[in-house]
ZATOR-825756 format. One record per residue (C-alpha): chain; x, y negated, z; residue number from 1; residue in three letters. Coordinates in Angstrom, 3 decimals. Last residue first. Example, Ala and Ser with C-alpha at 12.3 -4.5 7.8 and 13.67 -1.06 7.14 Angstrom:
REM ZATOR-825756
+--------+----------+----------+----------+-----+---------+
! cadena !        X !        Y !        Z ! num ! residuo !
+--------+----------+----------+----------+-----+---------+
!      A !   13.670 !    1.060 !    7.140 !   2 !     ser !
!      A !   12.300 !    4.500 !    7.800 !   1 !     ala !
+--------+----------+----------+----------+-----+---------+
//
This chain:
REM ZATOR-825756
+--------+----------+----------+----------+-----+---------+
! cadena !        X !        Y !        Z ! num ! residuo !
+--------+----------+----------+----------+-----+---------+
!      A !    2.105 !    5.583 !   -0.434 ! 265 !     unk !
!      A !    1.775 !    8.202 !    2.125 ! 264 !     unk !
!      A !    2.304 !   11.819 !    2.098 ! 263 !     unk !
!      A !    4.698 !   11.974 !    4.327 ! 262 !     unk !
!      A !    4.230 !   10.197 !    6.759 ! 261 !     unk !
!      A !    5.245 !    6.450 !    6.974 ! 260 !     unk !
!      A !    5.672 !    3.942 !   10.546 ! 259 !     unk !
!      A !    9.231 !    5.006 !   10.826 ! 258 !     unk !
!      A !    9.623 !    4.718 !    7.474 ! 257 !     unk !
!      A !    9.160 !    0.662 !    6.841 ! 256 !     unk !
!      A !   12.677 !    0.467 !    6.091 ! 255 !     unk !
!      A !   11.904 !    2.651 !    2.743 ! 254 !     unk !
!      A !   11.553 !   -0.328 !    0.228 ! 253 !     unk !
!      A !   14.097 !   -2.187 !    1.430 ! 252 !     unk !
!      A !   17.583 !   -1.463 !   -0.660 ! 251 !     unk !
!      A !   19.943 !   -3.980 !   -1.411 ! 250 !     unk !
!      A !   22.604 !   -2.889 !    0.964 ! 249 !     unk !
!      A !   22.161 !    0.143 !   -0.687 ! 248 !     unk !
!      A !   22.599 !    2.853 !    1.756 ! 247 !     unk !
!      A !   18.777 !    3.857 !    1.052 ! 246 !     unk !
!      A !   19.970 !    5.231 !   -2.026 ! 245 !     unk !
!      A !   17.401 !    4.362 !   -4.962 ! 244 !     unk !
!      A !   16.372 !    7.960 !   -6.677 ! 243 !     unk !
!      A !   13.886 !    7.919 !   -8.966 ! 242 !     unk !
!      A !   11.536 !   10.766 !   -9.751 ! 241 !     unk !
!      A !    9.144 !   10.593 !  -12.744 ! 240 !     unk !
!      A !    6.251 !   13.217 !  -12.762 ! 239 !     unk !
!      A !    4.355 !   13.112 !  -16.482 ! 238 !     unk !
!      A !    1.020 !   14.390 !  -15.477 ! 237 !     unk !
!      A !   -0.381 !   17.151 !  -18.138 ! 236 !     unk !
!      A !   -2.103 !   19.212 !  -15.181 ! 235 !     unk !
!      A !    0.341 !   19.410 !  -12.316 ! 234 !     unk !
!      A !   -2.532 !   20.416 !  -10.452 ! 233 !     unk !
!      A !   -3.106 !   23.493 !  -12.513 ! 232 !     unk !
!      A !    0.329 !   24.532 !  -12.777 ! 231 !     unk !
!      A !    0.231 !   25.403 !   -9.062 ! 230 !     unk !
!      A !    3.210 !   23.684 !   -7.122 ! 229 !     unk !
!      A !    5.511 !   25.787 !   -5.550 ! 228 !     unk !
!      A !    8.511 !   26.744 !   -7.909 ! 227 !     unk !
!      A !    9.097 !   24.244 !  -10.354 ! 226 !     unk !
!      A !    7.611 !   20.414 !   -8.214 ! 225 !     unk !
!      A !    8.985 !   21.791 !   -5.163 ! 224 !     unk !
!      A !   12.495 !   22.303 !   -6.610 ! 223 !     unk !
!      A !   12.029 !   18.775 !   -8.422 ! 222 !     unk !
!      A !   11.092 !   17.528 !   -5.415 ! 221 !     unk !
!      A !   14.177 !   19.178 !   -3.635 ! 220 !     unk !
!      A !   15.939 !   17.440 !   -5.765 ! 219 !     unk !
!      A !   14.995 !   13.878 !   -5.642 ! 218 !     unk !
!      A !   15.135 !   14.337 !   -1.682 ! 217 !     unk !
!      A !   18.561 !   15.553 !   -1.995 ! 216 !     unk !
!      A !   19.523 !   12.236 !   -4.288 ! 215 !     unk !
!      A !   18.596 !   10.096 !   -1.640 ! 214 !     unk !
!      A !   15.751 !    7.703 !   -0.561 ! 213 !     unk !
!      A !   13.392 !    9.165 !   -3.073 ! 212 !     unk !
!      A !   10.826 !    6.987 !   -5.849 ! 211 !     unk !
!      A !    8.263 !    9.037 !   -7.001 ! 210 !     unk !
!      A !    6.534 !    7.591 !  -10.287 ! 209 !     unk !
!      A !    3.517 !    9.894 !  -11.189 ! 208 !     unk !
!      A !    2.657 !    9.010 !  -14.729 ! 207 !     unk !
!      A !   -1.161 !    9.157 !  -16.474 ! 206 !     unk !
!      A !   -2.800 !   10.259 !  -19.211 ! 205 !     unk !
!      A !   -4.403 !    8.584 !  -22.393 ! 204 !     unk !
!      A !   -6.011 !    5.810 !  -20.657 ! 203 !     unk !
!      A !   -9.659 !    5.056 !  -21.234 ! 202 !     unk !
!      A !  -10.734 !    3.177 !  -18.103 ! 201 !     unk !
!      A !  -13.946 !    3.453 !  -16.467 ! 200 !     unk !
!      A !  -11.840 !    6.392 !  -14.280 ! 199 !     unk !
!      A !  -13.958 !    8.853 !  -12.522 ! 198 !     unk !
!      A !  -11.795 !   11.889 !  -13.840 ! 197 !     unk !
!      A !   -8.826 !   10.315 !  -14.398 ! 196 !     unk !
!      A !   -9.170 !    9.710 !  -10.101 ! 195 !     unk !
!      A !   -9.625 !   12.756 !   -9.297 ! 194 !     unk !
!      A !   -6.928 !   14.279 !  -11.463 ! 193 !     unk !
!      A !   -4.312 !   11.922 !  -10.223 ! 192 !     unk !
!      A !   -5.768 !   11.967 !   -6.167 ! 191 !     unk !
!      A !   -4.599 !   15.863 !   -6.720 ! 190 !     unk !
!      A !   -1.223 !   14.955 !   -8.227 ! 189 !     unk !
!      A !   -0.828 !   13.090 !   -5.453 ! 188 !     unk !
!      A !   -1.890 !   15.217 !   -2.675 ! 187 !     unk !
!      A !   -0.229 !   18.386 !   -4.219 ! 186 !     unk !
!      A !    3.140 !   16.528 !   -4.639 ! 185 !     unk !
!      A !    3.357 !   15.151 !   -1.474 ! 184 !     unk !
!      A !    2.251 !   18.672 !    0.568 ! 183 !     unk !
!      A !    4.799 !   20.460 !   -1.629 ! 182 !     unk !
!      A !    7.307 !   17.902 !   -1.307 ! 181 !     unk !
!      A !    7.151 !   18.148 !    2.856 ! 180 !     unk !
!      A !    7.170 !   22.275 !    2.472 ! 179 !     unk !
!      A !   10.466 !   22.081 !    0.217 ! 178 !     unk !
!      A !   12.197 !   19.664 !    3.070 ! 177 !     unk !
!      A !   12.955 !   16.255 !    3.972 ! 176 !     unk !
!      A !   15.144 !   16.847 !    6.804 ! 175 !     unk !
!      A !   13.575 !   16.083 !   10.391 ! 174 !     unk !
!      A !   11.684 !   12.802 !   11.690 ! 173 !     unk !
!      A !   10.800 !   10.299 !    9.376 ! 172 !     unk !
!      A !   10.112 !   11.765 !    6.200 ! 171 !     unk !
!      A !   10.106 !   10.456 !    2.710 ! 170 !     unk !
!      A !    8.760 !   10.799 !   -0.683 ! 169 !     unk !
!      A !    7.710 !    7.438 !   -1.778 ! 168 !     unk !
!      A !    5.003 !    6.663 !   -3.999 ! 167 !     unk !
!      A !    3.581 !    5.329 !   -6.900 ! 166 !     unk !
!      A !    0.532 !    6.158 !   -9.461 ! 165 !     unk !
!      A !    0.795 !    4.643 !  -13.010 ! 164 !     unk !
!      A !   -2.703 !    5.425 !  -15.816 ! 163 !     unk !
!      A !   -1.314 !    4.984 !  -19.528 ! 162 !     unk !
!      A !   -2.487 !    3.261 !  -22.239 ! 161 !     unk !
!      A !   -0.484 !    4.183 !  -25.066 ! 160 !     unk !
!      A !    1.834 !    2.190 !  -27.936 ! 159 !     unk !
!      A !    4.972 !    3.564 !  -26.092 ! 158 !     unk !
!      A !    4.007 !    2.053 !  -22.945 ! 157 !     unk !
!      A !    1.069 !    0.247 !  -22.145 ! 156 !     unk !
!      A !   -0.284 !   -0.311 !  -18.759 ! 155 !     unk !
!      A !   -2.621 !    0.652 !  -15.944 ! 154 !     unk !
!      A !   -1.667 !    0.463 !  -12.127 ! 153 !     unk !
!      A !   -1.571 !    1.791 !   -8.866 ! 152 !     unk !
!      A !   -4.739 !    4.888 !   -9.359 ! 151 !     unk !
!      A !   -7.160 !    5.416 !   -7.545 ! 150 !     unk !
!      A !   -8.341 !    8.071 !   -5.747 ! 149 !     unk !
!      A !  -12.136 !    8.491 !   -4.552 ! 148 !     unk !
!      A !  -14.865 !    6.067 !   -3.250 ! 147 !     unk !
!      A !  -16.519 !    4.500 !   -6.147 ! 146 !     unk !
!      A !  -18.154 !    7.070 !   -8.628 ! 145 !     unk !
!      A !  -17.574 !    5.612 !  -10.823 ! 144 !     unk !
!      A !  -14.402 !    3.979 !  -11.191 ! 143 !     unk !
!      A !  -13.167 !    0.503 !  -12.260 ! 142 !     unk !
!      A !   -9.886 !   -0.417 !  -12.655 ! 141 !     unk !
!      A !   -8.900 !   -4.140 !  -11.743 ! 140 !     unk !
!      A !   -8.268 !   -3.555 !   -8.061 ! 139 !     unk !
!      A !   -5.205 !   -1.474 !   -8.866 ! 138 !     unk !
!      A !   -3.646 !   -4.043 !  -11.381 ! 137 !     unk !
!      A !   -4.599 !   -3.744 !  -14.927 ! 136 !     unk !
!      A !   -3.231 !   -3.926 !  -18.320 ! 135 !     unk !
!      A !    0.613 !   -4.474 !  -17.751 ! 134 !     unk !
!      A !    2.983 !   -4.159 !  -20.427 ! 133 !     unk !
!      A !    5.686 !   -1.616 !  -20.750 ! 132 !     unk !
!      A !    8.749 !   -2.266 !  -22.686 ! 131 !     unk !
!      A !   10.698 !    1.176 !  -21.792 ! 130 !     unk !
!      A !   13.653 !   -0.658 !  -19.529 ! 129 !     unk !
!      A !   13.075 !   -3.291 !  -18.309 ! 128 !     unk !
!      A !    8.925 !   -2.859 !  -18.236 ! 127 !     unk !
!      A !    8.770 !    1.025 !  -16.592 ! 126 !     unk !
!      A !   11.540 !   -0.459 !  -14.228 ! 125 !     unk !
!      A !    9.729 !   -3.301 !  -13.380 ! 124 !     unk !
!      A !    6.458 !   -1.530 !  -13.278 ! 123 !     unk !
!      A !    8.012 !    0.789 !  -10.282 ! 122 !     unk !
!      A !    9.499 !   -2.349 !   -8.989 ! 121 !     unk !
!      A !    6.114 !   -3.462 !   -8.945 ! 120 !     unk !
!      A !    4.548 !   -0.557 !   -7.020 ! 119 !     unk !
!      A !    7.593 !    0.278 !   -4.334 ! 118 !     unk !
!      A !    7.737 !   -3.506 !   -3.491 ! 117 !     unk !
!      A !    3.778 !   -3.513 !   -3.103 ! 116 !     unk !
!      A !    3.185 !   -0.053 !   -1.093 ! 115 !     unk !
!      A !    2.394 !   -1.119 !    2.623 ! 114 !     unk !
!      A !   -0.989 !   -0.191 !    2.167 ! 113 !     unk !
!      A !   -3.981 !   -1.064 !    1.412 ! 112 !     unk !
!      A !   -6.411 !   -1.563 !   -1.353 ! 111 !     unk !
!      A !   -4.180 !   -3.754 !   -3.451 ! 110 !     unk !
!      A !   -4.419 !   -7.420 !   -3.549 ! 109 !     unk !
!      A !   -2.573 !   -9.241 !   -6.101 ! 108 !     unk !
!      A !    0.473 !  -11.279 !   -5.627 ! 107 !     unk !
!      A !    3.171 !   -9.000 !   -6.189 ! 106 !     unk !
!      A !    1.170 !   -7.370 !   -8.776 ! 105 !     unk !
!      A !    0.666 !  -10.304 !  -10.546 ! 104 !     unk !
!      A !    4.204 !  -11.218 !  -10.339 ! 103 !     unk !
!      A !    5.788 !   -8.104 !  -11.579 ! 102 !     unk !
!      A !    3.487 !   -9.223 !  -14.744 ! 101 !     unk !
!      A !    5.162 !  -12.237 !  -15.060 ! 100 !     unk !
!      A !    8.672 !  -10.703 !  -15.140 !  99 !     unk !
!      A !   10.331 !  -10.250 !  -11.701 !  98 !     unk !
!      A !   13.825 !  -12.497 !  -11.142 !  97 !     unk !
!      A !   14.793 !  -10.697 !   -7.674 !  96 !     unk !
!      A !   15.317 !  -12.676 !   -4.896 !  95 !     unk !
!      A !   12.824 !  -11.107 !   -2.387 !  94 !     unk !
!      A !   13.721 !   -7.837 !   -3.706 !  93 !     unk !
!      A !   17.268 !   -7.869 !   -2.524 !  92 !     unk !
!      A !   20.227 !   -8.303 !   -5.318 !  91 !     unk !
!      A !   21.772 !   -5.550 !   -7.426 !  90 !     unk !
!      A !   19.470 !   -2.452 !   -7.031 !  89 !     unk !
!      A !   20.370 !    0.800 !   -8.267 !  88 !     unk !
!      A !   18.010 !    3.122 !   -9.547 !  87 !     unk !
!      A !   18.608 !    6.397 !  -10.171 !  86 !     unk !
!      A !   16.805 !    8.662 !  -13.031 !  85 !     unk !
!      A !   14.968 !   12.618 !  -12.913 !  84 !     unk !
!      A !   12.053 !   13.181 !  -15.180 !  83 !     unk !
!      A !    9.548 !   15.791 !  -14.698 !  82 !     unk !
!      A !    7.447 !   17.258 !  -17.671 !  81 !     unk !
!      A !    3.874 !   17.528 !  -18.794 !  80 !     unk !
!      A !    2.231 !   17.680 !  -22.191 !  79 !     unk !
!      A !   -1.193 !   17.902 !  -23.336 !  78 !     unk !
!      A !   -1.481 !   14.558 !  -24.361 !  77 !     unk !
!      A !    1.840 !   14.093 !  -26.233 !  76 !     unk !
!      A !    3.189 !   10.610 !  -26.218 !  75 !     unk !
!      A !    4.469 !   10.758 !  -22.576 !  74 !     unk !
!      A !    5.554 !   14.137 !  -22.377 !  73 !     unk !
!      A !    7.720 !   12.935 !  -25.591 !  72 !     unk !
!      A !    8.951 !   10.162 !  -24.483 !  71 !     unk !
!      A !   10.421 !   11.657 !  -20.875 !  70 !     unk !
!      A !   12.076 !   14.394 !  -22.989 !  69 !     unk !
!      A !   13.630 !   11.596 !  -25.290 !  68 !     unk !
!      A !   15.086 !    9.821 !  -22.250 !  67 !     unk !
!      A !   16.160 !   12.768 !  -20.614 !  66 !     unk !
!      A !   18.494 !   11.639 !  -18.300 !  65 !     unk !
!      A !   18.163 !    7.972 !  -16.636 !  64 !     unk !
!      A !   19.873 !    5.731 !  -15.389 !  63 !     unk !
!      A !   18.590 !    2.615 !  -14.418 !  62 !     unk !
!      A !   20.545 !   -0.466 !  -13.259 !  61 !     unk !
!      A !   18.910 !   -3.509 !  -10.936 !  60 !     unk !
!      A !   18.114 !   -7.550 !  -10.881 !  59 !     unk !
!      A !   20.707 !   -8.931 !  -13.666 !  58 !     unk !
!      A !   20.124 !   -6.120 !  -15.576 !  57 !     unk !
!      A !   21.653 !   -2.999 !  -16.774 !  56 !     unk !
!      A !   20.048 !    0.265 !  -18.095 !  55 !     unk !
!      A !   21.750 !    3.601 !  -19.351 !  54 !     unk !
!      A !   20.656 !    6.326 !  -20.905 !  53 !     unk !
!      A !   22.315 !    9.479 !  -20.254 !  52 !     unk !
!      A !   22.375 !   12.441 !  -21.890 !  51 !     unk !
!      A !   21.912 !   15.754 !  -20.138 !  50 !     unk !
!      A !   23.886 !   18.669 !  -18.210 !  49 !     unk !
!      A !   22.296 !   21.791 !  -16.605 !  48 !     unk !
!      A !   24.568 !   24.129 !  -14.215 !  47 !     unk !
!      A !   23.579 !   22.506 !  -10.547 !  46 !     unk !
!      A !   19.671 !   22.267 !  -11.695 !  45 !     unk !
!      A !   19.619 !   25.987 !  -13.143 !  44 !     unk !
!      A !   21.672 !   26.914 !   -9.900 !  43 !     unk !
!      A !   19.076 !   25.308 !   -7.395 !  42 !     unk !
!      A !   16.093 !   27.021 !   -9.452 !  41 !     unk !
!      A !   17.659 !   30.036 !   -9.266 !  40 !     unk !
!      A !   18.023 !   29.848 !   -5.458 !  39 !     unk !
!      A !   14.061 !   28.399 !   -5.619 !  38 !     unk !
!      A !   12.721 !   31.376 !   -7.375 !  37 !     unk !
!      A !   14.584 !   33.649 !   -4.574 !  36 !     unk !
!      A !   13.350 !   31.885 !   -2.069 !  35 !     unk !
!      A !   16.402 !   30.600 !    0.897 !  34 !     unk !
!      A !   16.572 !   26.781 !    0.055 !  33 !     unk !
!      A !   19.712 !   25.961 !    2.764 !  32 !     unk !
!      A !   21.109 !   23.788 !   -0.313 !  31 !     unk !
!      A !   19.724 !   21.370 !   -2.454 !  30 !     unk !
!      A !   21.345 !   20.823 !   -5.825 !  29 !     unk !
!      A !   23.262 !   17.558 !   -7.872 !  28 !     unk !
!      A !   22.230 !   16.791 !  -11.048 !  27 !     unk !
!      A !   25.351 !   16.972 !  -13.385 !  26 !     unk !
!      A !   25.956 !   14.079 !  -15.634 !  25 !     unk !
!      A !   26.546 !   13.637 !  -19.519 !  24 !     unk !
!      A !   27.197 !   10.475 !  -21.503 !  23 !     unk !
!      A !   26.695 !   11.139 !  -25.393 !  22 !     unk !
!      A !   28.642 !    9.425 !  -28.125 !  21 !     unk !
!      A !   26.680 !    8.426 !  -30.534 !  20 !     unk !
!      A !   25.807 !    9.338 !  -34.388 !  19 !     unk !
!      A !   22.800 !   11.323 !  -33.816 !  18 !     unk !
!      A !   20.949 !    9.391 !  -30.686 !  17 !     unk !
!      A !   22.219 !   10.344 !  -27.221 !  16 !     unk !
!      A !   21.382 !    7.191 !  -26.087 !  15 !     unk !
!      A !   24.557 !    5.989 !  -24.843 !  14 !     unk !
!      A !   23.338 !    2.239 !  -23.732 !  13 !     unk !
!      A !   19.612 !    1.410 !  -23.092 !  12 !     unk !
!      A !   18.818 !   -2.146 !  -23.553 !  11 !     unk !
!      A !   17.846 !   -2.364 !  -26.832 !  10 !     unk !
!      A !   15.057 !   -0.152 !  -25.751 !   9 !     unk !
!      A !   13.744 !    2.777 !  -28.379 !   8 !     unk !
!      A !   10.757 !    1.067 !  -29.857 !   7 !     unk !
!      A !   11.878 !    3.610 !  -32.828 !   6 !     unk !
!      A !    9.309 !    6.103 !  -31.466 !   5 !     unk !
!      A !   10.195 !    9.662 !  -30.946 !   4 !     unk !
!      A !    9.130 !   12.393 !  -33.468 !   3 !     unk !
!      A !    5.767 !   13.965 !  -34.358 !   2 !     unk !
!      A !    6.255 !   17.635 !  -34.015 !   1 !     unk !
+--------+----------+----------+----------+-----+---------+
//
């Protein structure tokens, strides 16, 4: 198996290389799930340590388990995985410092929605702390046919082209439940296939980036994700969820919920 890059990021602390010393957490689990599969799902998640890796800037922190997991999905084509990390923003977005390529997206048109904070600080991220470049904004891929999914963004990370769809996995009315992630997941991951399909573009695969308003959300995607989801649709999509608490003074990019469904960019 070929092994992990060395354009490991400076910028990630503790990790878990040979020689360190390893930070572990324990992912919290979702309770009131009555399935079988999804009890010993919950107690897999509750009982399973990882390293950490550990970002710090001036405009968020990342942290991340399964760096070298999320790596490897990424470099090999017919791999898939899910990702857990938190985000933690330090300042609003308005006053963040975004690269140049943050910028573009800011500024470019999208085809609709009110997606752009989730979308560049989902590059941000990617660009802090992996190195990813930009390629293309959403309006810069071509497709034919015209008409279906698209995807967010195009860029480079780890020496590949990669395809970047975003969303947010919330719920306005009720607790964000198995049967919500489900619907998300399948939609996305859907629109991910369709749109690799008609893509112009030649990316290698592509990265669903989920960001969730709390920890239980982030779970109970990852339940969704394991025991609902049909292995065909998850295809060899690398599924990153990031949890940014909502209770973060700094945090914006759910206030628009009332006006989501799930489902939604």
């Amino acid at each position: 198996m070929r092994g992990v890059p060395e354009r490991t990021p400076i910028a990630f602390l503790n990790t878990g290389r040979p020689g360190r010393r390893k930070a572990f957490c324990k992912v919290g689990f979702v309770k009131h799930i009555t399935t079988k599969k999804s009890q010993q799902t919950k107690e897999r998640i509750r009982n399973t340590t990882s390293p950490n890796n550990i970002y710090i800037g001036k405009n968020f922190g990342v942290k991340l388990c399964d760096y070298f997991k999320f790596a490897r999905a990424v470099e090999h084509a017919g791999e898939r995985a899910l990702v857990q990390c938190s985000f933690n923003c330090f300042r609003s977005f308005a006053s963040m410092e975004l690269s140049s390529s943050g910028k573009k997206l800011e500024m470019c048109p999208n085809a609709g929605g009110n997606s752009v904070e989730s979308e560049v600080l989902s590059f941000e991220m990617l660009h802090r702390c992996f190195g990813a470049e930009l390629l293309k904004t959403e309006m810069e891929v071509d497709y034919f046919p015209s008409g279906g999914a698209i995807t967010d963004y195009t860029c480079r990370l780890f020496g590949i082209t990669l395809g970047v769809s975003v969303t947010r996995a919330m719920k306005y009315k009720g607790q964000f439940d198995v049967e919500d992630a489900t619907r998300l997941l399948t939609k996305k991951l859907n629109g991910i296939l369709n749109a690799t399909q008609n893509t112009m573009e030649d990316w290698h695969k592509q990265v669903l980036h989920v960001w969730a308003p709390s920890r239980h959300v982030a779970d109970t995607v990852l339940i969704a994700y394991e025991t609902t989801v049909h292995a065909d649709v998850k295809a060899n999509t690398v599924v990153m969820v990031t949890v940014t608490e909502v209770t973060n003074q700094y945090c914006s990019m759910f206030d628009n919920r009332k006006k989501r469904t799930i489902g939604q960019k």
